[in-house]
C-alpha positions in Angstrom: 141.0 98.7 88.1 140.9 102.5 88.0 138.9 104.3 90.4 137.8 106.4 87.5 136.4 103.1 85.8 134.8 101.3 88.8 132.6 104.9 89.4 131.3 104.5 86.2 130.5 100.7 86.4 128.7 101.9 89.8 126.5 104.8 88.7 125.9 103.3 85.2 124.3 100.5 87.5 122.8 102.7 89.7 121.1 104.6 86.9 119.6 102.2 85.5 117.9 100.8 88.2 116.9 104.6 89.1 115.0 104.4 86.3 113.3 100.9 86.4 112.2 101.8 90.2 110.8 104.9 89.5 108.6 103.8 86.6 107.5 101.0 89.3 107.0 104.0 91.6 104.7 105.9 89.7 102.7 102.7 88.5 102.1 102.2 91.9 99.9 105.1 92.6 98.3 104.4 88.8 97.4 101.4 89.3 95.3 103.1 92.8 93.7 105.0 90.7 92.5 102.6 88.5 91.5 100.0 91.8 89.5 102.9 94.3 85.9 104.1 93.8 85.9 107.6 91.6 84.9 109.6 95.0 88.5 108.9 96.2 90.9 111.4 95.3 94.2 110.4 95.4 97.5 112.9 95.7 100.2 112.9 93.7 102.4 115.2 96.0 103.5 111.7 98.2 105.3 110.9 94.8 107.0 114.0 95.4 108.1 113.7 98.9 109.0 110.2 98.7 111.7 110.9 95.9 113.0 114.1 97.9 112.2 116.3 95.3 109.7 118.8 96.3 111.4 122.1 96.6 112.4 121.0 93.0 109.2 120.6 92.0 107.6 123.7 93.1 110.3 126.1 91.8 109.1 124.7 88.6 105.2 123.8 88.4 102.4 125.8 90.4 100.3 122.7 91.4 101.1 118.7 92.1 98.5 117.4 89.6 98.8 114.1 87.9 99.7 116.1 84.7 102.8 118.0 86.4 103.7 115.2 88.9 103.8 112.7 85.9 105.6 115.4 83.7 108.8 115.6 86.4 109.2 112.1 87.1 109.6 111.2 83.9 110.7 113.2 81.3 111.3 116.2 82.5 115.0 116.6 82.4 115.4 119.6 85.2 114.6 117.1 87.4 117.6 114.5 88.3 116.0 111.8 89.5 113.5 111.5 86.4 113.0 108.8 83.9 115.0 110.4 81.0 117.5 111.8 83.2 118.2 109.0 85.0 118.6 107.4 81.4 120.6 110.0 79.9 123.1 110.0 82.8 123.2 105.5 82.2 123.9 106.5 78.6 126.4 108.7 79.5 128.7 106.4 82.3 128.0 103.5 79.7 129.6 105.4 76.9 133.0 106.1 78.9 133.2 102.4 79.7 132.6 100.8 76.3 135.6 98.8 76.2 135.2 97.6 79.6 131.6 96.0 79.3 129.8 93.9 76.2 129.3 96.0 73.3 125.8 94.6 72.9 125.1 96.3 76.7 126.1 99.9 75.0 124.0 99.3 72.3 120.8 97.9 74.7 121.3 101.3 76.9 121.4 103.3 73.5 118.1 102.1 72.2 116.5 102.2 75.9 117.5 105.5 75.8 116.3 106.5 72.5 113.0 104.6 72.9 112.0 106.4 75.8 112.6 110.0 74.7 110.8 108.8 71.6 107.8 107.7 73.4 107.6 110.2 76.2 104.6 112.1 75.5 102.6 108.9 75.1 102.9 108.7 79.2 100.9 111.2 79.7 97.7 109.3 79.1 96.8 106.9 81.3 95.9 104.5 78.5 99.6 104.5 77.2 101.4 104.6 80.5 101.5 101.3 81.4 103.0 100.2 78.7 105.2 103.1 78.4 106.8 102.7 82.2 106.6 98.5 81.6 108.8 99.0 78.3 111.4 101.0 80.6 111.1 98.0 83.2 111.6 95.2 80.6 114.4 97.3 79.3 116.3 97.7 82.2 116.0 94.0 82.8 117.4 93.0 79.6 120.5 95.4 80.3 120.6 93.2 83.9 120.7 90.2 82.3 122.8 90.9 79.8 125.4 92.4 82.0 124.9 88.9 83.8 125.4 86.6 81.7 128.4 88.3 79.5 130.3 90.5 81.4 133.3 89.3 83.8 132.4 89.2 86.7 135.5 90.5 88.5 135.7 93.4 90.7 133.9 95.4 87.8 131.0 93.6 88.4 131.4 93.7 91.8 131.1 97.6 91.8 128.3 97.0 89.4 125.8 95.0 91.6 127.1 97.3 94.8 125.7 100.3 92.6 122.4 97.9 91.8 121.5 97.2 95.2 122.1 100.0 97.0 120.0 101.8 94.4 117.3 98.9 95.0 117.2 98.8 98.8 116.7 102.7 98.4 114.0 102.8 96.0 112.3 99.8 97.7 112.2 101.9 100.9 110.6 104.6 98.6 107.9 102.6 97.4 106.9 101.1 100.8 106.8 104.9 101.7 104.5 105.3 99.6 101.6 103.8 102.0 103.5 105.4 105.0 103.3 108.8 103.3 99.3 108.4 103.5 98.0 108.3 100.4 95.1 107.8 101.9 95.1 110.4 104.8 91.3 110.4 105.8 90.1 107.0 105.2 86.7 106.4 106.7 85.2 103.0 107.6 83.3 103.1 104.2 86.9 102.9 102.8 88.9 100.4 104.7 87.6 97.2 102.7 90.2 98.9 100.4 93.1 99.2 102.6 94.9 96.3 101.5 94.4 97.5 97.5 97.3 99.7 98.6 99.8 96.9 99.6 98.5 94.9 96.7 99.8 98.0 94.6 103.0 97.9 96.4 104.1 94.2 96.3 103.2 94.8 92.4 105.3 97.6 91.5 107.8 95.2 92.9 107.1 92.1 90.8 107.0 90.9 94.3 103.0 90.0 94.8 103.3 86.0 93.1 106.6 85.9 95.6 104.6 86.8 98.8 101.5 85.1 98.1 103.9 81.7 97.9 105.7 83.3 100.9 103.1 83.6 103.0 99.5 81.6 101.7 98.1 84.0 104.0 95.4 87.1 102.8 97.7 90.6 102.6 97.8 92.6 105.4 100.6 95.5 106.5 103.2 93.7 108.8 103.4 90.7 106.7 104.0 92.5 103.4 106.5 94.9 105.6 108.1 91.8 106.7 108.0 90.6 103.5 109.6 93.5 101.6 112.0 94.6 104.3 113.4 91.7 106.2 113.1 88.8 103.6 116.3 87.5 102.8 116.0 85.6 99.8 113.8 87.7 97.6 115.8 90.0 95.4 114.0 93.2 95.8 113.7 93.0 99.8 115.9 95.5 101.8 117.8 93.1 103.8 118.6 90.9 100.1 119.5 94.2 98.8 122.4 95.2 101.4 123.7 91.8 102.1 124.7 91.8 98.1 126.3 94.6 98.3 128.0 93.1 101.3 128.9 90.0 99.9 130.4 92.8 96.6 132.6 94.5 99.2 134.2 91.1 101.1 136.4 90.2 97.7 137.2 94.0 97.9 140.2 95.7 99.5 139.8 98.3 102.5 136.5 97.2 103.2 136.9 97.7 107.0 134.7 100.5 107.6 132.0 99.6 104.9 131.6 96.5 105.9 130.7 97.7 109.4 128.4 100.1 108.1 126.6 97.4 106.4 126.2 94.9 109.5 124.7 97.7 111.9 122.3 98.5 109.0 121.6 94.1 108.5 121.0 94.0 112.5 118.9 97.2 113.1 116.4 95.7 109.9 116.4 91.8 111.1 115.8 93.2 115.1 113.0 95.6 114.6 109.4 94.6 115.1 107.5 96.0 112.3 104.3 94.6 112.8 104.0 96.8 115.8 104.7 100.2 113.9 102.2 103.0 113.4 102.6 105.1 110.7 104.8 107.3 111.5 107.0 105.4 113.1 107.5 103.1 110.2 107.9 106.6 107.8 110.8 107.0 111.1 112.1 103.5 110.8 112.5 104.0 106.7 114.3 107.5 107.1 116.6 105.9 109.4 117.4 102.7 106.8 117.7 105.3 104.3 120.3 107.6 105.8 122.0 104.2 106.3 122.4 103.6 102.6 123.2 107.0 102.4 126.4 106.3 104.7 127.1 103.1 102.7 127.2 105.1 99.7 129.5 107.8 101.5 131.9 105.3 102.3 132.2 103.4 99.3 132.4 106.7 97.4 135.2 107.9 99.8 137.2 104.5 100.0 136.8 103.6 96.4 136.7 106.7 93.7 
């Protein structure tokens, strides 16, 4: 396979799932909003941070509003990491590999594509939003299972669910962040009933609440859905799931040495940590660090591969 070709498969992949996580990312504070008493006034910079976008973000609004936050995550297309970016760029990787993947995949990521830019200023409102973010969830999906159940899965696909995952455990990090970045930052004892609402929130924006509740049979509370969501290995959003896919991608792989190391340092420093006994900010710590990790995946694949 050309290097040229397997780059594509991998950011097409990655792309896509850019987009799905970050319409899960912005639900998640949404659906806050919609849970907590009208007295508490919710950020929306923490969106901002968590996707490592703020200087971005300030050169081109005045104020982090829910108007201007919801604005640059998804459709405005200065920023790279928003909705309809991170679609255009799919459409674009997808195009140059048309002959290598189902036909019916390009013409899925077409219409996503076009639906969304269609339908953008309906997500401004927070009547519309949910269904406008779940459409780009459901959509992305369909291209997932499309891709899984008609494409060959050779090395191709290998590159493909490398670009998946490591896109996943990233975002996932992300969107744990989110209660780590303190969206809450003054939460008096007349608020901490609603503590957990925030978890709740979490494990939802990752279709992962049903999962956990089986998981667990236990009521929700922080080192259990941390656990849950970074060191579960059978549930396919979880960090650790995440990385050892991409590890089990690179094994049928050739000059795979130096990844594959990467990846087991990153597998053992998430399985031996305790995160129950984190405090905030050493869990917003801990995440950096797994986050540079993927970051040094990425790096090597990148440099080994294309």
């Amino acid at each position: 396979m050309l290097s040229r070709v397997a780059n594509k498969i991998y950011w097409m992949a990655r792309y896509l799932e850019r987009a799905e996580n970050t319409a899960r990312l912005i639900n998640v504070n949404t659906h806050l909003l919609l849970d907590f008493p009208k007295r508490v006034k919710l950020g929306w910079e923490p969106i901002i941070d968590i996707t490592s976008r703020k200087d971005n973000f300030y050169s081109l609004y005045e104020e982090a509003d829910e108007r201007s936050v919801i604005r640059f995550m998804v459709t405005d297309l200065r920023n790279p990491g928003s909705i309809l970016c991170a679609l255009n760029m799919a459409r674009e990787n997808t195009r140059n590999i048309r002959d290598i993947i189902p036909r019916e995949v390009w013409e899925q990521v077409n219409a996503l594509h076009l639906t969304a830019k269609t339908n953008a200023r309906s997500v401004q409102t927070q009547r519309h939003r949910y269904d406008y973010l779940r459409s780009i969830i459901l959509g992305v999906q369909t291209i997932s299972g499309m891709l899984a159940g008609t494409m060959t899965h050779d090395a191709g696909y290998d590159f493909l669910r490398m670009g998946r995952n490591l896109e996943r455990a990233d975002m996932t990090t992300r969107i744990v962040d989110v209660r780590s970045a303190t969206l809450l930052p003054d939460m008096s004892e007349a608020l901490s009933p609603f503590e957990n609402l925030q978890w709740v929130s979490v494990l939802k924006s990752l279709s992962a609440y049903q999962m956990y509740r089986r998981e667990m049979r236990l009521r929700i509370s922080r080192s259990d859905v941390l656990k849950f969501l970074l060191q579960e290995e059978r549930f396919p959003r979880a960090f650790y799931h995440a990385i050892c896919q991409v590890h089990n991608c690179l094994e049928s792989l050739p000059s795979n040495e130096k990844t594959l190391l990467l990846i087991t340092k990153l597998q053992q420093k998430v399985q031996n940590s305790k995160l129950g006994a984190f405090d905030q900010e050493k869990l917003h710590e801990f995440i950096d660090e797994l986050q540079l990790g993927v970051i040094k995946i990425h790096d090597s694949i990148n440099k080994t591969y294309f």
